[in-house]
N, C-alpha and C positions, 0 to 999 in steps of 0.2 A: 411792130410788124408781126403777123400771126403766123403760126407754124402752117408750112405747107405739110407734113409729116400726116399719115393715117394714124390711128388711136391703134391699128396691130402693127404699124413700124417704133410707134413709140413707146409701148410694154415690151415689145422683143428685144429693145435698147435698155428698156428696163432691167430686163430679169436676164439681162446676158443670156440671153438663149439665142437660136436661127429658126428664120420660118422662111419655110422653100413652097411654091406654088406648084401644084402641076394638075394636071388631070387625070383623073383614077378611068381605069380601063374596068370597074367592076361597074358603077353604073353611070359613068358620062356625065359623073358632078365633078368638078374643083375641089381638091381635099386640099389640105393646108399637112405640111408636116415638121411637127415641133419637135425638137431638141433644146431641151433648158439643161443650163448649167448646174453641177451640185445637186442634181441626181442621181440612182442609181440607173444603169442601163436600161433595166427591165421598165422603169417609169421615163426616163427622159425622153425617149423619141415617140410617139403618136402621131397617129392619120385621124385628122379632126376635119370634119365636114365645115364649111364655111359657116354654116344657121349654128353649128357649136361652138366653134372657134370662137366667137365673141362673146359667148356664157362663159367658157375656160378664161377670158380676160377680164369678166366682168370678179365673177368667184376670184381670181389671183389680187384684183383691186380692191375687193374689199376686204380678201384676208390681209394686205397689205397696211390698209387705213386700220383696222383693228388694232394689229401691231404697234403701228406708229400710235395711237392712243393709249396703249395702255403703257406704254412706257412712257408717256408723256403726260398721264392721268391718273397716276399710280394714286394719290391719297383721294380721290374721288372713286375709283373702284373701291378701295377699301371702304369707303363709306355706302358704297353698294350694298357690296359683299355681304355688312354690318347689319343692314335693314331688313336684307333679306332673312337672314337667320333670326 
């Protein structure tokens, strides 16, 4: 059975953070506003317009997949690393 879930309820489940919807009174768009966990204040909460809010998801996924690769690819970077120099 396939997830009814959107791809921004299911990062926000990800990264323990909250995304509240409303509408901004500055120009009559839907802004999205994040709080991630394991921030500091000054970065954790943002008013992300909806056309950005899914590039902030996409950037967080892929810094993600990187992560999980290189901890999981460790002696194939080194052999990167190796070529390159």
């Amino acid at each position: 059975m396939a997830s009814n879930k959107t791809t921004l309820q299911k990062m926000g489940k990800k990264q323990n953070g909250k995304v509240k919807k409303f509408k901004s009174q500055r120009n009559e768009k839907m802004e999205y506003f994040l709080k991630w966990k394991g921030f500091t204040d000054l970065v954790k909460k943002k008013m992300v317009q909806k056309e950005n809010l899914y590039l902030t998801m996409n950037l967080m996924t892929a810094n993600q997949r990187r992560k999980e690769m290189l901890l999981t690819n460790q002696e194939d970077l080194l052999e990167v690393l190796i070529l390159k120099e």
